[in-house]
C-alpha positions as a Markdown table, in Angstrom:
| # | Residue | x | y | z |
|---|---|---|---|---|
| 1 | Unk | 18.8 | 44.8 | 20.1 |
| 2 | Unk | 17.8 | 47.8 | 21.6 |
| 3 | Unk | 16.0 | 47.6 | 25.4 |
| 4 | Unk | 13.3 | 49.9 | 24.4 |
| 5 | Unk | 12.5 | 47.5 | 22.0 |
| 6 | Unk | 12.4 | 44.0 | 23.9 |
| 7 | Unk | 10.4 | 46.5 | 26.6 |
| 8 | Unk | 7.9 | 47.3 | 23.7 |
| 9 | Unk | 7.9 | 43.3 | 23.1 |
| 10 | Unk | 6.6 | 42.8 | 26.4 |
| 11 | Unk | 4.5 | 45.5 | 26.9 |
| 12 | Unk | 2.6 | 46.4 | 23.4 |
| 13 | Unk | -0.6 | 44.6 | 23.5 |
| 14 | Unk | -3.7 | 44.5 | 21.0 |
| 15 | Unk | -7.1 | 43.7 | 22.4 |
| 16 | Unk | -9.2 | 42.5 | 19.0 |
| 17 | Unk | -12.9 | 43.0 | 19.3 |
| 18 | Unk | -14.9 | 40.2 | 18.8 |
| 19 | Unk | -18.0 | 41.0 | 18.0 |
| 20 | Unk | -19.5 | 40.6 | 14.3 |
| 21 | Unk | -19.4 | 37.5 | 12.8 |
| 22 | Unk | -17.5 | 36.1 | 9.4 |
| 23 | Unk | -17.3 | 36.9 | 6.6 |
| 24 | Unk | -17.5 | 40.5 | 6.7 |
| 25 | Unk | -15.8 | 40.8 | 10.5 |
| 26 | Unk | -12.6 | 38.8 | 11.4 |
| 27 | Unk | -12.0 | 37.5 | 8.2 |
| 28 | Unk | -10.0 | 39.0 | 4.9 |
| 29 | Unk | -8.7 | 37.9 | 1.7 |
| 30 | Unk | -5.1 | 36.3 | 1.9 |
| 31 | Unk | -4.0 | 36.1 | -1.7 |
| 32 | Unk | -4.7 | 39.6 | -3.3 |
| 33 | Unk | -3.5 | 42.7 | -4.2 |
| 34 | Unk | -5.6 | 43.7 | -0.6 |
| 35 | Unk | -4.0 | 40.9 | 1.3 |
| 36 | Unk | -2.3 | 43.3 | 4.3 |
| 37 | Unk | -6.1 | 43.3 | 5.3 |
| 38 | Unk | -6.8 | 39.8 | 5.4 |
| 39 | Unk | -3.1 | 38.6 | 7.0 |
| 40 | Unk | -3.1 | 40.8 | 9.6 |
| 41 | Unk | -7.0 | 40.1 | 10.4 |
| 42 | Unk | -5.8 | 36.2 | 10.2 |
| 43 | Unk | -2.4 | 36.8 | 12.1 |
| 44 | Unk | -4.7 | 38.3 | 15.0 |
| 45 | Unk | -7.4 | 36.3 | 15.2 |
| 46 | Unk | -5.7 | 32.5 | 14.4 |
| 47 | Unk | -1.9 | 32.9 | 14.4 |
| 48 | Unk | 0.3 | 32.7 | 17.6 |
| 49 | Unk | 0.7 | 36.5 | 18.5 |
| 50 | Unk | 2.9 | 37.8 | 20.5 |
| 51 | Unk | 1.1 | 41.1 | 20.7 |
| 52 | Unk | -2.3 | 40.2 | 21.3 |
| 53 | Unk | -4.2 | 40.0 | 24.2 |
| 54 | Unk | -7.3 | 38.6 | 25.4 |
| 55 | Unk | -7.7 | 41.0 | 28.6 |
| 56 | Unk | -8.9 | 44.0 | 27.0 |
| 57 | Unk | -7.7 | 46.2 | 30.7 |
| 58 | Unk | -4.0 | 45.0 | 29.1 |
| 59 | Unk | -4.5 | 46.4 | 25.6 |
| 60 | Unk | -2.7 | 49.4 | 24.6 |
| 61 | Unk | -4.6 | 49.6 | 21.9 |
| 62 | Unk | -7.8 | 48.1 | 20.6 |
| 63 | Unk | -8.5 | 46.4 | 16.7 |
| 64 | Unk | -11.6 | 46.7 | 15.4 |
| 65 | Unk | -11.5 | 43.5 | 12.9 |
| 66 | Unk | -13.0 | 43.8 | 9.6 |
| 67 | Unk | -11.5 | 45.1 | 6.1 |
| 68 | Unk | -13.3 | 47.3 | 3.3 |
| 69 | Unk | -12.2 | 44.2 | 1.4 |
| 70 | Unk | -14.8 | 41.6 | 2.6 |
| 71 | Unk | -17.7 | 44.8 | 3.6 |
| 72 | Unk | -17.4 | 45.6 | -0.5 |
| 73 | Unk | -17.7 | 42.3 | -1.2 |
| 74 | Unk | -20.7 | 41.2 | 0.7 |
| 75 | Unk | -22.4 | 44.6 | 0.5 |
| 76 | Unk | -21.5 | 46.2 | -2.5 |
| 77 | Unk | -23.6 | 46.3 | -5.8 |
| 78 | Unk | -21.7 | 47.3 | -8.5 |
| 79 | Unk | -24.6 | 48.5 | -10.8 |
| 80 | Unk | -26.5 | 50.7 | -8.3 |
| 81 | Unk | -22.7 | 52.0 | -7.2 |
| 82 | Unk | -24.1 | 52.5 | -4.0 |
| 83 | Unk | -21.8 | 52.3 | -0.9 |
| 84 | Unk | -24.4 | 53.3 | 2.2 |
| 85 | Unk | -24.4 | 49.9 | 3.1 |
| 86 | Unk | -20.8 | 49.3 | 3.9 |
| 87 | Unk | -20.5 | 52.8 | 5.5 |
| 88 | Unk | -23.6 | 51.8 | 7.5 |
| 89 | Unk | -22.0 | 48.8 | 8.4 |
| 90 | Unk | -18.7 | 50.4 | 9.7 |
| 91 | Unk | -20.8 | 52.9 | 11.8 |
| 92 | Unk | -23.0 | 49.9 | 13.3 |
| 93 | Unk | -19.9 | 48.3 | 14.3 |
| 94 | Unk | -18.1 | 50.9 | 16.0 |
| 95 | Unk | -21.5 | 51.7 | 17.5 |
| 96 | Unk | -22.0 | 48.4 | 19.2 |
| 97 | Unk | -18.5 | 48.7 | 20.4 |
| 98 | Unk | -19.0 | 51.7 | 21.9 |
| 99 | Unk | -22.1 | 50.4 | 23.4 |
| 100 | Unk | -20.7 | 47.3 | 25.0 |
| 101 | Unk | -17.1 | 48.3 | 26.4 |
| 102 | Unk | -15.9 | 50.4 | 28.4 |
| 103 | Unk | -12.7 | 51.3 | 26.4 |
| 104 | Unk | -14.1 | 52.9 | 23.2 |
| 105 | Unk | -15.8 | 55.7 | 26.1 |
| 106 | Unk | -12.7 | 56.4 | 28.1 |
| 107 | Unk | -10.7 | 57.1 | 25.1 |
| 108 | Unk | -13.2 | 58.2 | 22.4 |
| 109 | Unk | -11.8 | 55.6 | 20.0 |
| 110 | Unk | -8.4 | 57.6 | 20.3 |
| 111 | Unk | -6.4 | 54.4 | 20.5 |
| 112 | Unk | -8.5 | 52.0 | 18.5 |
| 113 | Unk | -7.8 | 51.3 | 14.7 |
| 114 | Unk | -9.0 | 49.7 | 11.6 |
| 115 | Unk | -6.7 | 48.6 | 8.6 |
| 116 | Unk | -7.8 | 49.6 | 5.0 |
| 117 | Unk | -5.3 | 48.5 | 2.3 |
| 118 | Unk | -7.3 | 50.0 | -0.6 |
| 119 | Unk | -8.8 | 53.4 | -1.9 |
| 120 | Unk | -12.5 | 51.9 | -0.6 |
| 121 | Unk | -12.3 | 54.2 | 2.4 |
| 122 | Unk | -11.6 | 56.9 | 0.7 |
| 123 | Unk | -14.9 | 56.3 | -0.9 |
| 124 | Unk | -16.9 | 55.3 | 2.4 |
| 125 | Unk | -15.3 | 58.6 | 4.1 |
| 126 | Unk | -17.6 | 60.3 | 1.9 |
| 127 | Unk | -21.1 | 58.2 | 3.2 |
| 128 | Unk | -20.4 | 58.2 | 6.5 |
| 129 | Unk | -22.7 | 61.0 | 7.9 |
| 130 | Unk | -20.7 | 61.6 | 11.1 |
| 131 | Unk | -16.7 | 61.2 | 12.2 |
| 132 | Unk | -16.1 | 59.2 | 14.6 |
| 133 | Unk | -15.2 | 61.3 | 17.1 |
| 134 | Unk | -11.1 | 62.1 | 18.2 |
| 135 | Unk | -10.6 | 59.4 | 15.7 |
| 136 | Unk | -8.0 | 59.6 | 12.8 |
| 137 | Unk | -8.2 | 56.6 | 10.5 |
| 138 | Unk | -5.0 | 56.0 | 7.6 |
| 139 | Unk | -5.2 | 53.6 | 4.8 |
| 140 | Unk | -2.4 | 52.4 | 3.4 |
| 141 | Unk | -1.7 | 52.8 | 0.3 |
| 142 | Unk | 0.7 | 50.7 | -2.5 |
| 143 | Unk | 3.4 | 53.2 | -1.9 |
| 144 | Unk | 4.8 | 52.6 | 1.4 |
| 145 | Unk | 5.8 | 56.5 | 1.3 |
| 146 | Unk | 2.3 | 57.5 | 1.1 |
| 147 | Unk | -0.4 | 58.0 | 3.7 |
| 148 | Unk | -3.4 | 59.7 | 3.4 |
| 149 | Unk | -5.5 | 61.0 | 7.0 |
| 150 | Unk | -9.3 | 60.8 | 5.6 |
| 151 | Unk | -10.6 | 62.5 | 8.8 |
| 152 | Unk | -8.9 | 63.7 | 11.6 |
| 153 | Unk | -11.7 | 65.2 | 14.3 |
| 154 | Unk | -9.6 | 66.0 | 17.0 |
């Protein structure tokens, strides 16, 4: 094994977020064609993680823990096909983050990430009134070859 590689081991660290409360934050579906969402959400917050830390001055990067997934699925009314809500909800969080801690500010949200395993945030890139700024956010899509930048404001 290469040494750069045990070094990143030892020294990549994720600081996950904790506010918001479950369902719609730190919680994702498991068993589902969205499932990346909901394992790694569940491999963070529950499972034994090498990576993760829980001293935030540690992190290398921050996770901000919810999936379209469970927003859509709380928030979401199908008839009205109206999505404010869940973009509303994204921007509240990321707003109360940046409002509590430090680390958001000193980087702009440059080295902070969401995971979207679905063609929802292509949708809610369009109700969200303002980027977050210096902020590129990927979804991933089925094809591993294929990765889409919705916004990229630096």
């Amino acid at each position: 094994m290469c040494m750069s590689y045990l070094e990143m081991e030892k020294q990549f660290k994720i600081y996950v977020y904790q506010e918001g409360e479950p369902p719609m934050f730190h919680d994702g579906p498991c068993k589902s064609i969205y499932s990346t969402e909901g394992r790694f959400i569940h491999e963070m917050e529950r499972g034994h993680n090498m990576y993760r830390t829980t001293d935030p001055d540690e992190a290398l990067v921050y996770f901000l823990p919810f999936g379209v997934v469970m927003l859509v699925q709380y928030l979401y009314e199908p008839r009205s096909r109206e999505t404010h809500a869940i973009g509303r909800a994204m921007v509240n969080y990321i707003d109360a983050v940046a409002a509590n801690h430090p680390f958001w500010n000193r980087s702009l949200g440059a080295d902070h990430f969401m995971l979207f395993c679905h063609d929802w945030v292509m949708i809610l890139n369009i109700v969200i009134s303002r980027p977050v700024e210096n902020k590129s956010i990927f979804t991933v899509w089925p094809s591993l070859h294929e990765r889409k930048i919705l916004w990229d404001c630096r």
